[in-house]
Structure formats: structure tokens, C-alpha cells
N, C-alpha and C positions, 0 to 999 in steps of 0.2 A: 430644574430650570434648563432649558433647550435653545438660551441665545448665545452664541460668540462671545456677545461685547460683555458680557459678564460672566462670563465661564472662568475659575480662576487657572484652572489647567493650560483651557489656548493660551490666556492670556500671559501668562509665566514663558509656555511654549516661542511667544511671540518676540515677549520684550528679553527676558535673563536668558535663553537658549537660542538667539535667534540666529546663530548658526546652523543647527540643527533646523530649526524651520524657514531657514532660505535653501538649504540641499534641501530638504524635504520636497519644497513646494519645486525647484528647478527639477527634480528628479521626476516631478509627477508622484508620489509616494500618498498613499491611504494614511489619513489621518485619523488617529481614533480620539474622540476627546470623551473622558467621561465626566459626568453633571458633579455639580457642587456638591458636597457631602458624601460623596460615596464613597470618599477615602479620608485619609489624614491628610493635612494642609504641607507638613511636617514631611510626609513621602514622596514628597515631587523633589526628586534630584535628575542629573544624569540617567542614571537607570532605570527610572522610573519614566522618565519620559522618550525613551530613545525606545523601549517597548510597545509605545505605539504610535511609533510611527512604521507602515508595514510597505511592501513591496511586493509586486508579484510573485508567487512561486512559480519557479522554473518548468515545474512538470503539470501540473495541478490548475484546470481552470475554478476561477472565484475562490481560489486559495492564496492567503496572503502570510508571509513570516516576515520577522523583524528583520527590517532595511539593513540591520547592522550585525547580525548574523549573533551574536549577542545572548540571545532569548530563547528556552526550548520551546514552542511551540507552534502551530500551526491556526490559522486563523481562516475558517471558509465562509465564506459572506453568503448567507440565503434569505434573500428576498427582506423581513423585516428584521432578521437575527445574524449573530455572530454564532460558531461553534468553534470554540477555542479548545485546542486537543492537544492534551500536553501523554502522548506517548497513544497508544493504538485504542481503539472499540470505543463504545459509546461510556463503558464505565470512567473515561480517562476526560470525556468530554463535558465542558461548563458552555451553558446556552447564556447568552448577553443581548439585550435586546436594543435593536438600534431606536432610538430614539426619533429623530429628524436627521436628513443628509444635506449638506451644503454642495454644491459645485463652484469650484474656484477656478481662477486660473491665475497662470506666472507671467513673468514677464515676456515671453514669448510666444502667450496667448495662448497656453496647451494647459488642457484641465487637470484638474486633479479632484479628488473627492475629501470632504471633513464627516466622519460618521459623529454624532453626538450618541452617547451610549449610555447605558443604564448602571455603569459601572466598570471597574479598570480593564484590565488584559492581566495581569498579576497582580501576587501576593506575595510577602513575605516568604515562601516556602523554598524548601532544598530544589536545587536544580536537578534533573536527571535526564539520562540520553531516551530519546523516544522509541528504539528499539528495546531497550533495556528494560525499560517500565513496561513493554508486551510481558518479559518474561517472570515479573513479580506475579503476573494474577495468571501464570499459565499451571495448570494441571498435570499433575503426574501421568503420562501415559508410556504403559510396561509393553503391553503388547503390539510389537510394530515387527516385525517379520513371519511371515507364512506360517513357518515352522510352529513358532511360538503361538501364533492363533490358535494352529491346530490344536497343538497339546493344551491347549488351556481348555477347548471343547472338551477332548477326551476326556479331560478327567473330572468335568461334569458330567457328561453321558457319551460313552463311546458307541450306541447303539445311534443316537439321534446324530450322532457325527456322521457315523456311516451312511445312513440317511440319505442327511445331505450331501456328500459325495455319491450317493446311489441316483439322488435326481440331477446331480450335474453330468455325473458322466451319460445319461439315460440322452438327456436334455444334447447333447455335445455329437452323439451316435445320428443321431436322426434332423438336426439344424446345423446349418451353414452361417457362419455368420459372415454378413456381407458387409463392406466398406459403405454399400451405399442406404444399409438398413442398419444403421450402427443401435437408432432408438428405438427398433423390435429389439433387438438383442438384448436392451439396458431393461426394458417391462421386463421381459421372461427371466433375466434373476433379478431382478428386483422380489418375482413373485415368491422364487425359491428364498432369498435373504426372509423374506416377512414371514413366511413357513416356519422359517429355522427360529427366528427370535421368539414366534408365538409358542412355540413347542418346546424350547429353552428354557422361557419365564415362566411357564408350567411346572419344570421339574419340582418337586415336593423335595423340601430342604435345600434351595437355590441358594448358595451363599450370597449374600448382603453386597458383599465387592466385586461380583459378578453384574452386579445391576445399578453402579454408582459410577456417575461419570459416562454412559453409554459404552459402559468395556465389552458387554458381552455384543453389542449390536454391531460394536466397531470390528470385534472379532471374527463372528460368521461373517460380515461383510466381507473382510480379506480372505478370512478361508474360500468362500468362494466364487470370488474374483479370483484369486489366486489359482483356482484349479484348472481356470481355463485358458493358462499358460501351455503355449504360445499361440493359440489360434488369437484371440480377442489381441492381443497385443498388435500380431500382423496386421488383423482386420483394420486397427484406426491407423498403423503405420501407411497402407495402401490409399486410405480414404484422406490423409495429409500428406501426401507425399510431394505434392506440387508443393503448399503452405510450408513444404518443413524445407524444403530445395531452396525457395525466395531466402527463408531466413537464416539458411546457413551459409550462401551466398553473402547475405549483407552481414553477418559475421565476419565472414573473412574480410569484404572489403574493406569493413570500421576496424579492422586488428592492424590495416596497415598503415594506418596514419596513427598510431601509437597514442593513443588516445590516453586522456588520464580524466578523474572523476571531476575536475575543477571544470572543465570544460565543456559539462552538460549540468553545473548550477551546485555542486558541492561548496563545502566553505573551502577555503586558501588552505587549510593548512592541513588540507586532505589531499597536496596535489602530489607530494611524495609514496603514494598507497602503490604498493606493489602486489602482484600475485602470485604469492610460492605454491609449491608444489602440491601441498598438503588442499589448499582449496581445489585448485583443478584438479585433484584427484578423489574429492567429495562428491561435482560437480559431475564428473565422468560415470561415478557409479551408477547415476540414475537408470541407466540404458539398462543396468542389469537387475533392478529390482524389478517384481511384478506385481504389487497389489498401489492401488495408489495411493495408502497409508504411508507404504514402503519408499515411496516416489517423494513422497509431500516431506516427508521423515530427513529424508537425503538432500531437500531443500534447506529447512530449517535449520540443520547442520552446516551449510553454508554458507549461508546467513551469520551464524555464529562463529565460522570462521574468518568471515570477511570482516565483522565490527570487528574482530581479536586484530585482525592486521590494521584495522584502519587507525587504532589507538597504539598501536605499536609503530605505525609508519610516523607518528605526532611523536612518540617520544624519542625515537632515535632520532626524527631530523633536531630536536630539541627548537621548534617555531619561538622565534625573539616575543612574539605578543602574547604569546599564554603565557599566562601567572599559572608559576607552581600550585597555587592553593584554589582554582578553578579549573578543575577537569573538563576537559572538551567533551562536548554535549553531540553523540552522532544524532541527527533527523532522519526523517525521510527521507527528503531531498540527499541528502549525502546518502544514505544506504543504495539510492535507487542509481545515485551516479554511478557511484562504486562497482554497483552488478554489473552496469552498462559494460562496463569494464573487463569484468571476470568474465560473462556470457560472450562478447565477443574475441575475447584470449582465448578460452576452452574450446567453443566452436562448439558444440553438442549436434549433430547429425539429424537429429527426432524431435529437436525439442516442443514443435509445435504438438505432436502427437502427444511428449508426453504431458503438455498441461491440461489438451482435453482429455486424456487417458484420466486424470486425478479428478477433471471436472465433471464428465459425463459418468463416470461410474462410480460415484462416491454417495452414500448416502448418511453414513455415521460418522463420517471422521469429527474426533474430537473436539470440542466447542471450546478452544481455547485460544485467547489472543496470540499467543507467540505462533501456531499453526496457520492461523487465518492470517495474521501478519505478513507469514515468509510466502504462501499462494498468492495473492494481492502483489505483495512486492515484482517477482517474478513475472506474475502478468503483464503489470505496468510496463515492467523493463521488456519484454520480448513485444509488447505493442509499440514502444516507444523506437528498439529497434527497430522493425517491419515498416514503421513510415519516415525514417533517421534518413531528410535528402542528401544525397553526396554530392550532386553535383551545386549544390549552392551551399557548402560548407555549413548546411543548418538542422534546425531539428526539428523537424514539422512533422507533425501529430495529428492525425485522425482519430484516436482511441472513442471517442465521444461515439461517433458513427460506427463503428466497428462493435462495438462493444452490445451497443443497443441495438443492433442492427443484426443482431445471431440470434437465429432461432430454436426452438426446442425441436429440429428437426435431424439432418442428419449430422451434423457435428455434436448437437447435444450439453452446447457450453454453458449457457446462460439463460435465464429465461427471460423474455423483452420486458416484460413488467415487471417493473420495480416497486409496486403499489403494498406490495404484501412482504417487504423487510423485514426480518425477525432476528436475523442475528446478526452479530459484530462483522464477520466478512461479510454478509450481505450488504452491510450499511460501507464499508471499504469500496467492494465491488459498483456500489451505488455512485462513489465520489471519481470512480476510474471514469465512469460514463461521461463525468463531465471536465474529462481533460482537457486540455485547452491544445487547440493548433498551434503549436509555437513556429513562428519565422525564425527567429534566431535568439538566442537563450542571453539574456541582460541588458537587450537593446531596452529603449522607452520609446512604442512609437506614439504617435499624438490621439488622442482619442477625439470622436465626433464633438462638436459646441453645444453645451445645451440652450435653450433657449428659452425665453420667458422668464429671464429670470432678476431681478433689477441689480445696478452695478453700485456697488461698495468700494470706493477705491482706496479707504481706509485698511481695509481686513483681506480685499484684494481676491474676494471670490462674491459670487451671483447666489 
């Protein structure tokens, strides 16, 4: 059943909560009500109802988290569905179908939206941090330096090694590779990688773990991309050199207002997170790896240094409202503040080069959330950057246009169609596109009236 006046959830929300649904409705705040029966009568507390009620996400357009910071999860509104994402990729993701949408408004005449749903926003289950749940379904991946690629060919065939070192360097003697033809240069190893793989998965008695996980694919890939250190590395340096100047500039400029992660949409008791040494000095290595397994590798490690600080910055300040026996829950939204953070304290000189170095020449890296997670993350934060206005103290966002708006041509980043999604970053990289412009991060401004709709002054929306 799809009415208000008998839903027992609003109605609970209305009369026993209706503190919570007078902020709600004054805030503007997305109501979710789910239908009669889809729960126990018995789990409508506090907690159960303060889960849905959601609020803008800070970074993220048509993404919504709980108003009350409370809840791990992340809520994207598409068209007649919910996709409620309690930690990274599609496996972490519950589809809820909206049912019927009301338009309300408050006392001030500014709308708000009621979704009527097919079912709640939560269960019963263990809470957990949304980074952290990437790394339960991530994969074991051994081979992440040159060296080690190498030797792991060798000692399947040292002849087909040689090989392919014999067509890189052949290939290197006689081509140029130009800043401004970066996606000729990406086909012609592309064609040597596919060479290598076919001629590999040929060999008669191919060990098993060779071909599990894409190890040997991810392998030649870095062997050789690797070999074409340092020409191919200059080549994208010269072809971003303007792109990486803008964003090392506004690096510096965001380092001097001493910025901390509460202040691009983190929770409160992320506001003590400091950056020691140990991460900017993760963060710094990038410049010196060369394959973009190696690059992507040195990310994800930072990643995992910066959640290390962020739970450690929560337990020395010892925050008065966390209960000992509720571990603070890091999200997106806080991981992405955070880097905000770390990226403009470090300063990285290249960085724009090195995210299309990983994106344009990558074609095997590992299919695993905690990897796709730390590239996405990083994206976000270096676009979020690049459009960060200083002169109006705010943080206004093009990524949507940007993102969709790079072609397979000479940068090589992205491909504009998004029709043919297959993987977990892909579906990440899909939700970047539809960032939201933010004016300023936790304002509520008034949204357009709708119309046609008849007035309830009862329930107090159209």
C-alpha cells in the first residue's frame, strides 16, 4: 500500500518522532518511507527511523547518506530505484524500488521529497567502514613491480620474454612517441601485450596460477610498459603539462588555508586527522614508479594509510559522542575529504599525468574492489580539486562535464559511452560523471515548486 495517511512508518515518523520529522521537513531532507509489511512493526525505533531520513551527499550528485551521519551507507536515487551501497562495486549493492513520490513542502514553502519504497534502507546486520568492506572481496595480487613481472615471465619462458623485449625495443628504435599521438602509441603495445598473452597461454604445461586472477595478463602488461621507461612516461608528462601546472598551483593555493576534511563534508570527528610523514612519503613515490600497476599499487597504499590515521586521529582526540562499543564507520564522503587533504599538503608536481599514465595504458590491472576503489577515489579528489573555487570560499564541481566530455583521443582517459559497463570501476567511474556542481558544501538551497499537485494541509505536502 502506497498512501501516507496509512503507512505506519510516516505515521510513527509523524506523531512518536516528530522532532526528527520537523528537522527533517525544515532541512529539506529525502524521506524514505517503506510500505506496511516489509518489516517488523516492533523495528521502528530511533534507529531505525533516523536511517531514513537522508540528505545530500556532499560530493556525489543524486546521492544521498543519512542526515545524521549515523548509518554506513550510501543511497543513489536513479530514476524509479534506490541503490543502497554499503561499502564499494556492485556486489555490496541492494536495488529498492521506489514505489510512488510525494512533493511536500515546510513552512517556508521549500520542498522536500517523501520516496514510498518497496522496502527499508536497513537490516539488522554488523556495521562496517565502506572502505574496508572494498578490502574483504579484494584479491591477492603478488606481482606489482617490474622486476618481479619480469622474473615471473622468465621462469615460464625466457625465450618468449626475450621476445617481447626484442619487439619493444625493435618497436622504440624506429617510433617516436609524441605527446600529441599518445592513442597510436597505446594500439602498438596494446598489439605487442596481446602477442605476448597469446603466445604465454600457449605454453604446454602453463601453471594453473599463471592464468587465475588475470596474473599473467597483468604481468606482460607491466613488463612491457615498463620497458618503455622513460620515453612513454615523458611523452604524457609534456602532453599534461599545462593540466598538471593548473593543479599543482591549486594545490598550493588549498594548502594555505589549512584546510582540514570536515570542511569538504567529512563527519565531525574526522576534524582532528592529521598527515604524518609516513603517508606523504607513499604519496611522493608515485613519481618514481613506472608501470601503472606500480602507480595504482602506491595509491592504494595510501588509501590504507590515510583510513590508519583517520581512526587513529578519532582515538587520541577520544570524540565525547562515540560509544566505546560503536567503531566509527569511515565512508566515501570522509575518505574523499581526507585525500582532499593529503593531495593538497603533498603537492605531487605530475599528478594529472600520472592518473592518465594508469588510465590510458592499463588494460589488465586486477578486477578487484579495493584497486578500483583507491583509482575512483583519487579521480574524484583531483577533479574535485581542479574545479575547488577560492575566490568564493566554495567547492564547485564540474566533474559531470569533464568526465563525459574526454574522449578516446589524445588523452586516452575515459571512453564517453557509458552504455557498455562491465565492471565494478566502470560502474564507480559511471557515478563520477554524475557529480553534482556543489556552490557550497551543507548549505540547503530551495528547490524549483512543483505543480499540479493538490494541497494537503494535514500531512503538509502536494
Amino acid at each position: 500500500m502506497t498512501s501516507l495517511q496509512k503507512n505506519i512508518f510516516y505515521n510513527t515518523l509523524v506523531k512518536t518522532f516528530r522532532k526528527r520529522y520537523l528537522d527533517a521537513m525544515n532541512k529539506c531532507h529525502t524521506i524514505i518511507v517503506p510500505i506496511n509489511d516489509s518489516y517488523e512493526c516492533n523495528v521502528i525505533n530511533d534507529h531505525f527511523i533516523s536511517a531514513h531520513i537522508l540528505k545530500d551527499s556532499p560530493l556525489l550528485k543524486s546521492h544521498f547518506v543519512a542526515a545524521n551521519n549515523k548509518h554506513t551507507f550510501d543511497v543513489e536515487i536513479d530514476e524509479q530505484i534506490l541503490r543502497v551501497t554499503r561499502g564499494f562495486g556492485d556486489k555490496n549493492c541492494e536495488i529498492i524500488q521506489i514505489l510512488s513520490e510525494e512533493i511536500a513542502y515546510n513552512y517556508q514553502n521549500k520542498d522536500y521529497r517523501i520516496l514510498i519504497c518497496e522496502k527499508p534502507l536497513i537490516k539488522s546486520n554488523k556495521r562496517q567502514s565502506s572502505y574496508e568492506s572494498t578490502k574483504t572481496n579484494s584479491q591477492n595480487v603478488s606481482l606489482i613491480s617490474f622486476a618481479d613481472c619480469e622474473s615471473f615471465l622468465r621462469k615460464l619462458s625466457p625465450q618468449l620474454t626475450d621476445s617481447l623485449k626484442a619487439k619493444v625495443e625493435e618497436m622504440m628504435k624506429t617510433y617516436i612517441i609524441l605527446p600529441k599521438y599518445l592513442n597510436d602509441a597505446k594500439d602498438r603495445f596494446k598489439v605487442i601485450i596481446d602477442w605476448g598473452i597469446e603466445n604465454f597461454e600457449s605454453l604446454p604445461n602453463l601453471p594453473e596460477m599463471a592464468t587465475n586472477d588475470s596474473q599473467l595478463d597483468s604481468a606482460i602488461e607491466s613488463y612491457i610498459i615498463g620497458l618503455t621507461d622513460p620515453k612513454l612516461l615523458d611523452a604524457i608528462n609534456k602532453c599534461y603539462k599545462n593540466e598538471d601546472e593548473l593543479l599543482y598551483n591549486k594545490f598550493t593555493q588549498m594548502s594555505e588555508r589549512h584546510i582540514n576534511p570536515v570542511e569538504f563534508g567529512s563527519q565531525q570527528v574526522f576534524e582532528s586527522f592529521t598527515i604524518n610523514a609516513i603517508i606523504r612519503e607513499e604519496l611522493s613515490r608515485i613519481e618514481s614508479k613506472v608501470t601503472p600497476l606500480e602507480k595504482l599499487y602506491s595509491l592504494r597504499k595510501t588509501l590504507d594509510l590515510v583510513t590508519e590515521q583517520m581512526n587513529k586521529s578519532v582515538q587520541e582526540r577520544h570524540f565525547p559522542l562515540v560509544a566505546k562499543s560503536e567503531p566509527i564507520c569511515i565512508m566515501s564522503d570522509d575518505l574523499i575529504a581526507a585525500v582532499i587533504c593529503v593531495l593538497t599538503a603533498v603537492q605531487p608536481k605530475r599528478f594529472e599525468s600520472e592518473i592518465n599514465f594508469i588510465q590510458t595504458f592499463s588494460w589488465n590491472l586486477p578486477q578487484n574492489n579495493e584497486f578500483g576503489y583507491s583509482l575512483v577515489t583519487f579521480e574524484v579528489v583531483k577533479e574535485f580539486i581542479k574545479n575547488y573555487n577560492l575566490s568564493q570560499n566554495s567547492h564547485q564541481m564540474n566533474a559531470k562535464s569533464e568526465l563525459k566530455g574526454r574522449q578516446s583521443g589524445d588523452n586516452g582517459s575515459l571512453s564517453p559511452n557509458y552504455s557498455y559497463i562491465s565492471s565494478p570501476l566502470d560502474r564507480e567511474l559511471e557515478k563520477i560523471s554524475k557529480m553534482i556542481d556543489i556552490s557550497s558544501i551543507g548549505s540547503n538551497s530551495s528547490q524549483s515548486r512543483h505543480s499540479g499537485h493538490e494541497v494537503n494541509d494535514d500531512l503538509g505536502y502536494k
